[in-house]
C-alpha positions in Angstrom: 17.8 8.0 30.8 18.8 5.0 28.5 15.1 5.6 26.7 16.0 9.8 26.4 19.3 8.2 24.8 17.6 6.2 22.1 15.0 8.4 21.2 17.7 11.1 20.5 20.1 8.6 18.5 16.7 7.7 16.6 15.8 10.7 15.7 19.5 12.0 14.6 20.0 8.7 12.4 16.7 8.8 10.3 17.1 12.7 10.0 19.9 12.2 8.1 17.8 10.0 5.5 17.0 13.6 3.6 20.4 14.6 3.4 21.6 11.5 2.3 18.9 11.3 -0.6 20.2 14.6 -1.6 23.8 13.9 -2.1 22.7 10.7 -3.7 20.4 12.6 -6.2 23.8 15.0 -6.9 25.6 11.9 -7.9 22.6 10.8 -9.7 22.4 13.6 -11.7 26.3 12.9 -12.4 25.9 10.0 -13.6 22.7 11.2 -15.7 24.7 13.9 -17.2 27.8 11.5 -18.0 25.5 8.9 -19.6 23.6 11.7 -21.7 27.2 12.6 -22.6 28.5 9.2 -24.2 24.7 9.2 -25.7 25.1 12.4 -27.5 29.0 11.1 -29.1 26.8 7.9 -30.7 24.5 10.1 -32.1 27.2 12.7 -33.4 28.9 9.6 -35.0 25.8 8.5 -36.2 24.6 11.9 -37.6 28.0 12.5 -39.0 27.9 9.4 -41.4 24.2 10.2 -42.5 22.4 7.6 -40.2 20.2 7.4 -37.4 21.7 6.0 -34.2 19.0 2.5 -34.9 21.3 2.4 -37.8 24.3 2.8 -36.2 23.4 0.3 -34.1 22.2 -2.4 -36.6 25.1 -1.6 -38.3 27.5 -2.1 -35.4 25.9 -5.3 -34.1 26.2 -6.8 -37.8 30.1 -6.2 -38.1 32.1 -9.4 -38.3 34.9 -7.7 -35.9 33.4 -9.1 -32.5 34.7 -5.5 -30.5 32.5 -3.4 -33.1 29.8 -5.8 -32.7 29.9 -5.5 -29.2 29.8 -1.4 -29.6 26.3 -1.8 -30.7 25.2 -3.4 -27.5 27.4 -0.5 -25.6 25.2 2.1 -27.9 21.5 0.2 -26.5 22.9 -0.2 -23.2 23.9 3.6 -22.7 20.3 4.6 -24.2 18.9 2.5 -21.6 21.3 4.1 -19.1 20.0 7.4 -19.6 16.2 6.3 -19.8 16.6 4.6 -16.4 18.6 7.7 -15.1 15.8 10.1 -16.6 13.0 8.5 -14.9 14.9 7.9 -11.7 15.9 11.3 -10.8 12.6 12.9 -12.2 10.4 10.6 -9.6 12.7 11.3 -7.3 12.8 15.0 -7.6 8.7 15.4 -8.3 8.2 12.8 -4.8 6.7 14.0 -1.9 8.2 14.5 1.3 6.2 11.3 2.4 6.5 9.0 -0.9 10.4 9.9 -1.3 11.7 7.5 1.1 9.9 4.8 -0.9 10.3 5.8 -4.6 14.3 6.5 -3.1 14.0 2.5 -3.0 12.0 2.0 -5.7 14.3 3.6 -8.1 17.6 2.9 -6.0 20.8 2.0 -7.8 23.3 0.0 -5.6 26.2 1.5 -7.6 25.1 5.3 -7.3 24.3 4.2 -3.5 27.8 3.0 -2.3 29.9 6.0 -4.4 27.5 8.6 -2.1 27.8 6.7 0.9 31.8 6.5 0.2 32.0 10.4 0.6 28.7 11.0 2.9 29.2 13.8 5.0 26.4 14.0 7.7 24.6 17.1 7.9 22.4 19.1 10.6 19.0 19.0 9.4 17.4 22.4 8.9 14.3 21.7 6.6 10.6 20.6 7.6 12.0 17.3 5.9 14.6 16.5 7.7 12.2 17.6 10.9 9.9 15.6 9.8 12.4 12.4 9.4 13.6 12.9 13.6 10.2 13.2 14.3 9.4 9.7 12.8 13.0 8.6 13.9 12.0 9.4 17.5 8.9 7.8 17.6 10.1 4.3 15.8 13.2 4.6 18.3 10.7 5.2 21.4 8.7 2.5 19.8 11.5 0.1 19.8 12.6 1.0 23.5 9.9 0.4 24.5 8.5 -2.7 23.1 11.9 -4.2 23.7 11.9 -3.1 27.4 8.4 -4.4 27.6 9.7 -8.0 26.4 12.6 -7.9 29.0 10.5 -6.7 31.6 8.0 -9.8 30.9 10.6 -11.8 30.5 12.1 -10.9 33.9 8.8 -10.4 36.0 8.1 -14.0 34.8 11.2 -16.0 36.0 11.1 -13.8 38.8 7.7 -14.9 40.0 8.8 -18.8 38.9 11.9 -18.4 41.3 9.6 -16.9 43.7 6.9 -19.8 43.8 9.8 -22.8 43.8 10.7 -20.8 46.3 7.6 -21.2 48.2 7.0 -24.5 47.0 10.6 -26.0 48.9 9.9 -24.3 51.5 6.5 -26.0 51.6 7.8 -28.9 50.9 10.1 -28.7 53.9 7.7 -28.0 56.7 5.7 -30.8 55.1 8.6 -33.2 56.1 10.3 -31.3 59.4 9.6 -33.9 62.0 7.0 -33.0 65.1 9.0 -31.0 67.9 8.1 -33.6 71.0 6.1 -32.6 73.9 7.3 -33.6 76.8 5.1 -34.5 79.5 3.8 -32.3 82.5 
């Protein structure tokens, strides 16, 4: 019964993993979108006083005002947002259902991670995905049951057959040193 158990609490918690890479590739896209949106305001600014956004930047990080100097590192920093973003999401979205689960850490962004996990709603799976994931869930789950049990039934058979021979071996020990019964004489 206890191995029916795990198999089935395997196979719910990794079927989950799809769902949970979609909502985090919502927020994802979120954050793409918002970081694309700061991006396009530097380059508006930029474009609006007749330079490139390299300029605005050079410009920026030159200023003897340290916050304006700093905006320039805010204007490379966002760029770089949106390139990491871009690529992300993109890999994530062109994976297959096999390589997902490893580009999903490849590409994983702890921040991004903990906001979808914050407001994670569990879902019933109903795609070959998320099949897929409580098929592999089972198996790893039956896999663990069973090479756990395997341990603890070693483990057990052993010091059962130790107790069993120091057993045998006292009570050896204690015929060895019973005295004779005497024989009395006819």
């Amino acid at each position: 019964m206890l191995d029916r158990v795990v198999c089935v609490a395997g196979a719910v918690g990794l079927s989950q993993g799809p769902e949970f890479m979609q909502q985090y590739l919502q927020r994802l896209g979120g954050h793409l979108d918002e970081a694309r949106r700061h991006l396009q305001q530097f380059v508006d600014t930029a474009k609006s006083a007749g330079i490139t956004l390299d300029q605005l930047v050079e410009r920026t990080g030159a200023h003897a005002d340290p916050a304006l100097a700093g905006l320039g590192q805010v204007i490379v920093e966002t760029r770089e947002r949106v390139e990491v973003l871009t690529i992300a999401e993109q890999t994530l979205r062109d994976a297959s259902l096999w390589e997902r689960p490893f580009v999903f850490v490849r590409y994983l962004d702890w921040q991004i991670a903990e906001g979808t996990w914050r407001v994670y709603k569990p879902a019933v799976p109903t795609t070959a995905e998320g099949l897929a994931y409580a098929g592999v869930g089972l198996l790893i789950a039956l896999g663990l049951y069973l090479g756990i049990s395997g341990a603890i039934g070693k483990g057990v058979g052993r010091w059962r057959r130790r107790r069993e021979l120091a057993k045998a071996e006292a009570e050896a020990a204690l015929l060895d040193h019973e005295p004779e019964p005497s024989r009395e004489r006819e």
